[in-house]
Each structure stands twice: as structure tokens, then as C-alpha cells.
C-alpha positions in Angstrom: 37.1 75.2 44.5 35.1 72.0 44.2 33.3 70.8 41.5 29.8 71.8 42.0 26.9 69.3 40.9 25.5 72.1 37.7 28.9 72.5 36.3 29.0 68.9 36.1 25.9 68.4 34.7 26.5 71.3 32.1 29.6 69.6 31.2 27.7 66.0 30.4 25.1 67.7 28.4 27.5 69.7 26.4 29.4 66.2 25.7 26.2 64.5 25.0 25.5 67.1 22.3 29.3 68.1 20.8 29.1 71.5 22.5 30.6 73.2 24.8 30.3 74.9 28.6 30.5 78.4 28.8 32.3 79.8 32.0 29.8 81.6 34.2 30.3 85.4 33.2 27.6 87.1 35.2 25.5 88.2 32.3 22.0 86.6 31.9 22.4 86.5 28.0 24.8 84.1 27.4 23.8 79.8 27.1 25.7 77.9 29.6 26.2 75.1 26.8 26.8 75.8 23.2 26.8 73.3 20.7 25.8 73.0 17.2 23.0 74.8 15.8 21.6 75.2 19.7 22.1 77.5 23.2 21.3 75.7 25.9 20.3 76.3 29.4 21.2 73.2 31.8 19.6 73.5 35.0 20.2 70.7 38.0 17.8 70.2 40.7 17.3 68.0 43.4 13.8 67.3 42.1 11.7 68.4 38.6 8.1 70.1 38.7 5.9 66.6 37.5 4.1 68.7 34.5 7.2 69.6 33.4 8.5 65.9 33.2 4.8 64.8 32.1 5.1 67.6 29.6 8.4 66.1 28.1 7.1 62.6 28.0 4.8 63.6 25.8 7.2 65.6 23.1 9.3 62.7 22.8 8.5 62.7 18.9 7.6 66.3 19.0 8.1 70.2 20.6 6.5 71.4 23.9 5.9 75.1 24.1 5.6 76.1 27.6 3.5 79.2 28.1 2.8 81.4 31.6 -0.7 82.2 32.2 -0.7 86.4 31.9 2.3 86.3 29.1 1.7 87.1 25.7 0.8 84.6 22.8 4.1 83.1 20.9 3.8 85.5 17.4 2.6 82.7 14.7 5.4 82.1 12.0 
């Protein structure tokens, strides 16, 4: 089977951050990276949405929260 573009790409980022890539096991609640402290989902596209890469410009020294119009607020902490 060849070595499709997102497993590579999961692979890197799980380097990148001392994790690891979890096999694809057909259940939506497992990370497909998991490193230290974090579950990550790695996704690979052939293009990003721009206020998504705008959005992450702008958190470089902090968080973004993304929210979807008609969800519910994020409980305060």
C-alpha cells in the first residue's frame, strides 16, 4: 500500500512534537498523534480556509478559539 500524503504528515508532526501516530482504527475518538501532554488531530489539504490561517497568524503568542455560529458558548472556567 503506498504511503499516502496524511500519514506522512501525521508522522512529521508527531516527530516535531515527541509523540506518536496512532494507526487509523475506525473510531472517531481516538487523536491520530499522541504526544506529551496533547491529542492531536493532523489534517492535510491541498489548500487551508484563509481565516483559518489569518486566525493562526494571529495566536502566534496566544490561543485561538474557533467557534460555529448556532453552537453553544465555551462553559467559562
Amino acid at each position: 500500500m503506498p504511503d499516502r500524503a496524511w500519514k506522512r504528515t501525521e508522522r512529521a508532526i508527531a516527530r516535531h512534537l515527541g509523540g506518536q501516530r496512532r494507526p487509523v482504527t475506525g473510531r472517531g475518538s481516538q487523536p491520530d498523534v499522541a504526544a506529551p501532554r496533547l491529542a492531536i488531530e493532523g489534517k492535510h489539504r491541498k489548500a487551508l480556509p484563509t481565516r483559518l490561517t489569518r486566525a493562526l497568524t494571529q495566536a502566534a503568542a496566544g490561543v485561538v478559539v474557533l467557534h460555529a455560529a448556532g453552537q453553544p458558548q465555551p462553559e467559562t472556567v
